[in-house]
C-alpha positions as CSV (number, residue, x, y, z in Angstrom):
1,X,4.6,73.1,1.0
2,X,1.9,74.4,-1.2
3,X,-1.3,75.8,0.3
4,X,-3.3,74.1,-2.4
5,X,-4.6,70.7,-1.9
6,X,-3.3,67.8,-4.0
7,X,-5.0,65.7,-5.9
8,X,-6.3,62.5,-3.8
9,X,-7.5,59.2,-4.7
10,X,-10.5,58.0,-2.7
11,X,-9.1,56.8,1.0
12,X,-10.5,55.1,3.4
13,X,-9.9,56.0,6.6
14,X,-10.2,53.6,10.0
15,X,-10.1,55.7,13.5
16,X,-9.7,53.4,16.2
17,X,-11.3,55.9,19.2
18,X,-10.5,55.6,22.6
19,X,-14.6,57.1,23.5
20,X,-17.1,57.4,21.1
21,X,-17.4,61.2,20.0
22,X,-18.8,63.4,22.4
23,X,-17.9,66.9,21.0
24,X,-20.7,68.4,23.8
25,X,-18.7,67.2,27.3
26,X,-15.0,68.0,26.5
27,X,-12.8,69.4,23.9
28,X,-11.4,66.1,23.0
29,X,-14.8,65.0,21.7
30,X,-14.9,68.2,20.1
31,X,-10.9,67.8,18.8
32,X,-12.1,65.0,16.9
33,X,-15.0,66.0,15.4
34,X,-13.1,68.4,13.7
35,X,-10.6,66.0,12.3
36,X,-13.8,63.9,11.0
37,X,-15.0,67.2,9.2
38,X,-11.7,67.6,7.6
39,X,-11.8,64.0,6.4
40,X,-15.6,64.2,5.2
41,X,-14.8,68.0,3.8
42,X,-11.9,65.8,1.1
43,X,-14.3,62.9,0.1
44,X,-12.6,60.4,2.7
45,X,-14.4,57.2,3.4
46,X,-14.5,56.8,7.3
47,X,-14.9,53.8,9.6
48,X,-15.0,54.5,13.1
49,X,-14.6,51.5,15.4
50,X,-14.1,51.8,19.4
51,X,-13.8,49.2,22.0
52,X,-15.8,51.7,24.4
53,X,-19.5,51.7,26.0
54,X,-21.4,54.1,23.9
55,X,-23.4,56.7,26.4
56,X,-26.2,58.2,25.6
57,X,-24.2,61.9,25.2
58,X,-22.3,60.5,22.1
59,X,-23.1,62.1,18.6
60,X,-24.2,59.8,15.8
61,X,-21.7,59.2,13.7
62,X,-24.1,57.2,10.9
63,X,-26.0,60.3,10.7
64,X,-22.5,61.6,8.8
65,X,-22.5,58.6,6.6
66,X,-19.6,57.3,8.6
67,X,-20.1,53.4,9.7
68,X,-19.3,52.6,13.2
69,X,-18.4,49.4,14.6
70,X,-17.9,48.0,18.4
71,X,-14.4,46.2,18.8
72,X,-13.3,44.2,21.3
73,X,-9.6,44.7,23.0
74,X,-7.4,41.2,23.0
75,X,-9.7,39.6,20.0
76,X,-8.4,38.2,17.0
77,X,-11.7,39.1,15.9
78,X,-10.2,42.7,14.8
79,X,-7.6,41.7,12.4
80,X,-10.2,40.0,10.1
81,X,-12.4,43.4,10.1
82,X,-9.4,45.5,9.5
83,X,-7.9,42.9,6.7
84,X,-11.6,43.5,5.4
85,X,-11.6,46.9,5.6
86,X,-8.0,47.7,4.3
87,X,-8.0,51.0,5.2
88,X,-5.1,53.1,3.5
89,X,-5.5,55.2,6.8
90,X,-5.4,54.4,10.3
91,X,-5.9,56.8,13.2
92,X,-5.6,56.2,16.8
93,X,-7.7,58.4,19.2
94,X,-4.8,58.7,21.7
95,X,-1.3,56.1,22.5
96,X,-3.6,53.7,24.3
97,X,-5.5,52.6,21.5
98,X,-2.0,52.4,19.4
99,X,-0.4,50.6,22.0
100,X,-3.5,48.0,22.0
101,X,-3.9,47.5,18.1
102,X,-1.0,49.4,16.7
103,X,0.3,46.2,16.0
104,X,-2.1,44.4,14.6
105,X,-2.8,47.3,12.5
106,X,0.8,46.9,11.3
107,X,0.6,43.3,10.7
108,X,-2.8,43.1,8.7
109,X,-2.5,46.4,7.1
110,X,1.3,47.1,6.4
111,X,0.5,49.7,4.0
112,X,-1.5,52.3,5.6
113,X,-0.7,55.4,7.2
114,X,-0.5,55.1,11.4
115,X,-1.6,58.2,12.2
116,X,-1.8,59.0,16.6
117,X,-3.8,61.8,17.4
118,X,-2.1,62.8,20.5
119,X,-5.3,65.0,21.7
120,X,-2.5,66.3,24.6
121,X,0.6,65.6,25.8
122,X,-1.0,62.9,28.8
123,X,2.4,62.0,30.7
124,X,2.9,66.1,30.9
125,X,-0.5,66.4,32.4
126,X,-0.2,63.2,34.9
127,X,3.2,64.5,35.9
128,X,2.3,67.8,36.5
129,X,-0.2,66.6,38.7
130,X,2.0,64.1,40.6
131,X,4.5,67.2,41.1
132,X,1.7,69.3,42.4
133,X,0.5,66.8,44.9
134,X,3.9,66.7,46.1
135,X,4.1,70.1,46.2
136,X,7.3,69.8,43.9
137,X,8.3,72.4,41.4
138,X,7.5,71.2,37.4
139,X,10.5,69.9,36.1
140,X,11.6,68.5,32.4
141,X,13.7,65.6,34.2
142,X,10.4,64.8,36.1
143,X,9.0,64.1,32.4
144,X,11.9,61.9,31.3
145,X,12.0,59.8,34.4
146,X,7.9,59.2,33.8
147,X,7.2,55.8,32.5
148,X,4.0,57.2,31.2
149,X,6.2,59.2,28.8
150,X,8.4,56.0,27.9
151,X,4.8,54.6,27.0
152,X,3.8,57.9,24.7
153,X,6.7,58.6,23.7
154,X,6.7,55.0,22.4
155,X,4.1,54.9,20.6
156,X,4.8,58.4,18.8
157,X,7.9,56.8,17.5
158,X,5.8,53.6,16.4
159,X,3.6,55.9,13.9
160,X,4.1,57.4,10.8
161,X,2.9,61.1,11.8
162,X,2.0,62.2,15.2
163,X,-0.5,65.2,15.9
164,X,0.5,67.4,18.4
165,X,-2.2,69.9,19.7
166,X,0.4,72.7,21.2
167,X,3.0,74.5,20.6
168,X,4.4,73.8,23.6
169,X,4.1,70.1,23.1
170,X,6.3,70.6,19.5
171,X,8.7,72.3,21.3
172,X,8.7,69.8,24.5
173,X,9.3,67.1,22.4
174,X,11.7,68.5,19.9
175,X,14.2,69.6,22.6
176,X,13.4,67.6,25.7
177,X,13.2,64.4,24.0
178,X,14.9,64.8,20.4
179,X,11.9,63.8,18.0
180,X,12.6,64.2,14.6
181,X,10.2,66.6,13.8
182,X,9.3,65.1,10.4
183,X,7.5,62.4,12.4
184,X,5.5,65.4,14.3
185,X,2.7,67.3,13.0
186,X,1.4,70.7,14.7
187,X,-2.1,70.8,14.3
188,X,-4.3,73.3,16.8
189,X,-7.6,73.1,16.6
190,X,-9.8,73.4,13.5
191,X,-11.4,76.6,13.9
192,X,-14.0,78.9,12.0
193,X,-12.7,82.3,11.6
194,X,-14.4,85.1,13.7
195,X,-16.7,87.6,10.9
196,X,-17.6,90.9,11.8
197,X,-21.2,89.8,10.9
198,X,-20.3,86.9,14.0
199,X,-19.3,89.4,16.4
200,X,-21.8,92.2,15.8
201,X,-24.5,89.3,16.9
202,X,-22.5,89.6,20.3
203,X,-24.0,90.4,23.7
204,X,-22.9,93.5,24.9
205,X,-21.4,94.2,27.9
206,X,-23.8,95.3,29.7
207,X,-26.5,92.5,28.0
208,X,-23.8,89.9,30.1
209,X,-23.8,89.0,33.6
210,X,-21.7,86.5,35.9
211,X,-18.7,84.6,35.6
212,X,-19.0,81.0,34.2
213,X,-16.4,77.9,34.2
214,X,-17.4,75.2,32.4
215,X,-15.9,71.4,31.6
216,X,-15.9,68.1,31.6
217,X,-14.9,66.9,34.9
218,X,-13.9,63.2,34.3
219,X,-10.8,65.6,33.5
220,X,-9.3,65.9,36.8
221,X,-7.7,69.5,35.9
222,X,-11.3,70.8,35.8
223,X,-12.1,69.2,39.2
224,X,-8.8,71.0,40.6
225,X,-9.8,74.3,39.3
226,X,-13.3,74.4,40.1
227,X,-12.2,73.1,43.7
228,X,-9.4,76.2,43.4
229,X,-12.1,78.7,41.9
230,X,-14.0,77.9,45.5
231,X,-11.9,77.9,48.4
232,X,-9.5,80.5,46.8
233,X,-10.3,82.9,44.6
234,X,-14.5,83.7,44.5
235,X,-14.5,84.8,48.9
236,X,-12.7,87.9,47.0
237,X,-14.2,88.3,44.1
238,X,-17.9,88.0,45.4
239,X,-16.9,90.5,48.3
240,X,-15.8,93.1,46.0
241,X,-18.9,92.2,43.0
242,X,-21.6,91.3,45.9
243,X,-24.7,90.4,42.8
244,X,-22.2,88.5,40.8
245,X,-22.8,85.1,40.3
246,X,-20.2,82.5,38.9
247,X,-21.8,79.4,37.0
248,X,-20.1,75.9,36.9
249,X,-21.0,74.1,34.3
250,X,-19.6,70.1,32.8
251,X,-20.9,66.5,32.1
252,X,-20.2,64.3,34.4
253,X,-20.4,66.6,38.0
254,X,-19.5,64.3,40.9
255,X,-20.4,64.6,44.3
256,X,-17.2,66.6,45.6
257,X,-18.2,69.4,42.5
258,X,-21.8,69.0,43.4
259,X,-21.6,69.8,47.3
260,X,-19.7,73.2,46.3
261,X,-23.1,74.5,45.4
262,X,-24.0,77.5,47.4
263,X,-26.5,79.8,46.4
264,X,-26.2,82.1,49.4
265,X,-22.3,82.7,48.4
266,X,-23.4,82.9,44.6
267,X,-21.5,79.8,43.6
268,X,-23.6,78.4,41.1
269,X,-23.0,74.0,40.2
270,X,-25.5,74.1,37.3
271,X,-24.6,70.4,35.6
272,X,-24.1,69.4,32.2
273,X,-24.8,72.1,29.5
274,X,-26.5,71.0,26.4
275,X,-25.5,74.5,24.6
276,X,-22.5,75.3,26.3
277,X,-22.2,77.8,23.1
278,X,-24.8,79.6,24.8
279,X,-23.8,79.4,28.0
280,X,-20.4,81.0,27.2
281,X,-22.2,83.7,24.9
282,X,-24.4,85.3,27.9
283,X,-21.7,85.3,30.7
284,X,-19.8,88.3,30.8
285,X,-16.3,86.6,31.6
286,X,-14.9,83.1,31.7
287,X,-12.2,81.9,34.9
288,X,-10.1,78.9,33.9
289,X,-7.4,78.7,37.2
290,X,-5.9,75.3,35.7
291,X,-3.2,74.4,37.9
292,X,-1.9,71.3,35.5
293,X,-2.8,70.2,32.6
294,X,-1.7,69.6,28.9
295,X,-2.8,70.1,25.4
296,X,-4.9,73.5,24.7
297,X,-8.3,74.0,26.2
298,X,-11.5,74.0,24.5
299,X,-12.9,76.3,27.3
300,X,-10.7,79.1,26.1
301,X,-11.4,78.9,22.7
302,X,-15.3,78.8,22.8
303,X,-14.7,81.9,24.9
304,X,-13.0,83.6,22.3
305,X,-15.5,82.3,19.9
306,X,-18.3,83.6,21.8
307,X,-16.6,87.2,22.5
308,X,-15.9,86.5,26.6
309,X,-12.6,87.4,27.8
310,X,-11.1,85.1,29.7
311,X,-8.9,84.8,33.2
312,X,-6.8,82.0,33.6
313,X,-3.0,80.5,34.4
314,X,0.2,80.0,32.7
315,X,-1.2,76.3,32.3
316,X,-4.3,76.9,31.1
317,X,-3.0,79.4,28.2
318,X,0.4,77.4,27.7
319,X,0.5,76.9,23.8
320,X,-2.5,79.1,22.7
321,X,-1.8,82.4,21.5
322,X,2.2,82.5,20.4
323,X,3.3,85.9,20.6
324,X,-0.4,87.5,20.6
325,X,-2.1,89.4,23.0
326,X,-4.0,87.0,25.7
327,X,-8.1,87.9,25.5
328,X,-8.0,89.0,29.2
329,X,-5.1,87.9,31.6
330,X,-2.8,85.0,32.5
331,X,-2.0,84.9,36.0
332,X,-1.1,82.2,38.7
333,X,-1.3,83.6,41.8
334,X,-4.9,83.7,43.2
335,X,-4.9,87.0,44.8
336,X,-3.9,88.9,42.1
337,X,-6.1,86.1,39.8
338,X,-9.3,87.9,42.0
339,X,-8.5,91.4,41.1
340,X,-7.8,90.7,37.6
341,X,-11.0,88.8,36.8
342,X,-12.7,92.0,39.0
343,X,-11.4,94.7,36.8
344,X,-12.2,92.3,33.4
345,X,-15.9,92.1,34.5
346,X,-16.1,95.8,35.9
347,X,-14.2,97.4,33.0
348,X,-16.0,97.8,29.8
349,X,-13.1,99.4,27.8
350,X,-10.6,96.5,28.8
351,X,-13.3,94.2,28.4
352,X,-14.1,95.1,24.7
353,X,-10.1,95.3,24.0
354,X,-10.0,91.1,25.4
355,X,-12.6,90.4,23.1
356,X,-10.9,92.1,20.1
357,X,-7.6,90.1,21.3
358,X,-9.6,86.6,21.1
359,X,-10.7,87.4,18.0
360,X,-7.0,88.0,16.4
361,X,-5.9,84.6,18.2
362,X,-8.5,82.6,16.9
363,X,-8.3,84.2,12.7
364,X,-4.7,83.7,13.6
365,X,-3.8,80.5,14.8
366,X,-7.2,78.8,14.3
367,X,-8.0,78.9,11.0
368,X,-9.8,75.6,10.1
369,X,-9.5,76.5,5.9
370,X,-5.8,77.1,6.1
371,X,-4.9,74.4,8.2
372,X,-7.1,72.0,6.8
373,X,-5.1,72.2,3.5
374,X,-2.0,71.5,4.7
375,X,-2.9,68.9,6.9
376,X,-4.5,67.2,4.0
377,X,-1.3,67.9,2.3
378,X,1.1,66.0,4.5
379,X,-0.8,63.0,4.8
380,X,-0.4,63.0,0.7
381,X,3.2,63.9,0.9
382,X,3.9,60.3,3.2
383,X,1.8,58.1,1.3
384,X,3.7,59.5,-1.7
385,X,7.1,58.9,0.1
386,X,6.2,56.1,2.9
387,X,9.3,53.3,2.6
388,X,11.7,56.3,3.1
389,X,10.1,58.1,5.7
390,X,9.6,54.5,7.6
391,X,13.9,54.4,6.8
392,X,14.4,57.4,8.0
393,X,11.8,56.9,11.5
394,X,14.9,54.0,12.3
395,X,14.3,54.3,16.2
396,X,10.6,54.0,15.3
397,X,10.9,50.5,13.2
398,X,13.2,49.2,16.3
399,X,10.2,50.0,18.2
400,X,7.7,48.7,16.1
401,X,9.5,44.9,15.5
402,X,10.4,44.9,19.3
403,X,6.6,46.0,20.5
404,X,5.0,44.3,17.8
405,X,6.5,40.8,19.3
406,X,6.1,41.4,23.3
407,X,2.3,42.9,23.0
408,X,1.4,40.3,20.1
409,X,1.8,37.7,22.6
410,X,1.0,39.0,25.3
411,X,-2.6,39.9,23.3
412,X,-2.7,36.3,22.3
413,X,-1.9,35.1,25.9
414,X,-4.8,37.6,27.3
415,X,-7.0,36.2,24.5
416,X,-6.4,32.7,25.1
417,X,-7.0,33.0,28.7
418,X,-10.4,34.7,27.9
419,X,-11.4,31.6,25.7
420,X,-11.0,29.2,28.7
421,X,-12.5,31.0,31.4
């Protein structure tokens, strides 16, 4: 395919969201947010409609000019807005919000593009967890015996183009579970390239002090790790760096990450950051110990964007850096986890070398210009050719006349229930 963008009549695009946008409390928020820019960027009209409560953290869409719009799960009342809207695009902010008006989507608006944004892998992450709560080795035939992944894996074959976050995630799904890869998209995130100009307004090393970890912690991996960071790793690290600090920072803190403040042992539990930019840009190094999880992580990218080597897992870089040099280390077991992030935060010539590494990933592997041609691109290329690629997605039309019966009525059975009670 071409690098340059093809010519595009106006679209309209609907994205169905799972949350409203919060692109400050978690990288999925952030995820989407860059799809909108790339959208906006080629003159695309966007709706953005969400069955969701609307907290007070979300971004204002309007303010974009993009029009958003509460809907309401099991209502009829959706399939005269979308018939309304005729959207020649539809997007759905993860397989739960395909699975609820996929359908409907496909019955009122047969034409458009089903786009799922897949944001991560989510029966990888839930089974990963399961398996470590069980204290079970990760296993593929784990994943295909997951009826979480019969749901996902569902609902990627129901849509025209899937967007998968990792390239782990391709690979899982090409090999693991056969997807034809035309019906998969690889799509990282949409990233500014790192200047020179960016990274001489850097902090130095020495203008840095104390660790930081910082994420949303409605995400249960991030609850794991900061609860991991504590009673595992920071004894050893704080005996060996005595004045060093480490700062936890994420919306939504609960009580169990709020009671692991402790000044005395320099184990900061600061809250929600409102620039977590800035945040990232004055600690000297970042610790991710992610011990499941899916998708890439928004935590190690800002930290490569904001010139702070990083230590972290397998998990937590899975799918980040392809054959590249990590910005810092990758290690799982927490001993050797303490002495790496020590010698990172102690050692100025390593530490300048991670940064240079970050760098190289993100103008690599990142680069929002590049891949938000060819994104562009493919979504022309199956509007161009959409009855044959439907032909050829056979398993995927089974799915879609089988599903499109049993959660139609079970929709209008849920729906009529609601009108009674």
């Amino acid at each position: 395919m071409k690098n340059n963008l093809k010519e595009l009549t106006i679209q309209n695009v609907l994205i169905i969201g799972y949350v409203w946008v919060e692109p400050n409390s978690s990288a999925a928020g952030s995820r989407m947010m860059q799809l909108i820019e790339q959208f906006l960027k080629h003159n695309f009209k966007i709706t953005f409609a969400s069955p969701a409560q609307k907290s007070e953290k979300a971004t204002s869409l309007n303010s974009l000019g993009i029009d958003e719009v509460s809907i309401e799960l099991n209502n009829a009342s959706f399939d005269d807005f979308i018939k309304e809207l005729q959207p020649t695009i539809v997007m759905f902010d993860r397989f739960m919000m395909e699975e609820q008006f996929g359908w409907r989507v496909a019955e009122n608006c047969p034409n458009a593009i089903r786009i799922l944004d897949t944001e991560d892998l989510h029966f990888l992450r839930k089974t990963r967890h399961q398996q470590l709560k069980k204290g079970e080795v990760f296993t593929t035939e784990a994943l295909l015996k997951s009826a979480d992944a019969k749901r996902e894996i569902a609902s990627i074959l129901r849509c025209d183009i899937s967007l998968i976050i990792s390239s782990f995630e391709m690979d899982l799904l090409k090999s693991v579970f056969k997807i034809d890869e035309k019906i998969l998209y690889y799509l990282p995130f949409l990233l500014d390239r790192i200047d020179e100009n960016q990274q001489e307004k850097w902090k130095s090393f020495n203008e840095r002090a104390n660790f930081v970890f910082i994420g949303n912690f409605f995400h249960k991996p991030n609850v794991d790790a900061v609860l991991t960071l504590k009673t595992e790793i920071w004894s050893e690290i704080r005996e060996q760096l005595p004045k060093a600090e480490v700062h936890i920072y994420g919306a939504y803190a609960n009580q169990q990450i709020n009671q692991l403040h402790n000044k005395k042992e320099g184990f900061i539990v600061k809250g929600f950051a409102e620039d977590a930019k800035e945040v990232v840009r004055n600690a000297r190094v970042v610790l991710a110990p992610l011990r499941f999880g899916a998708g890439i992580k928004g935590k190690l990218t800002e930290a490569m964007i904001c010139g702070s080597p990083s230590v972290t897992s397998t998990i937590g870089a899975e799918g980040m850096y392809d054959n590249l040099t990590w910005n810092g280390f990758v290690v799982n077991d927490f001993t050797e986890f303490s002495t790496k992030s020590i010698q990172l935060y102690t050692d100025e010539n390593l530490w300048e070398n991670s940064q240079k590494s970050g760098v190289e990933i993100i103008n690599n592997i990142y680069d929002k210009e590049k891949l938000g041609v060819l994104f562009v691109n493919q979504i022309k290329e199956i509007q161009e050719n959409l009855e044959q690629h439907r032909i050829h997605n056979f398993l995927g039309n089974l799915l879609q006349h089988q599903t499109l019966q049993a959660t139609k009525y079970m929709s209008k059975w849920i729906e009529a229930k609601n009108s009674i009670q």
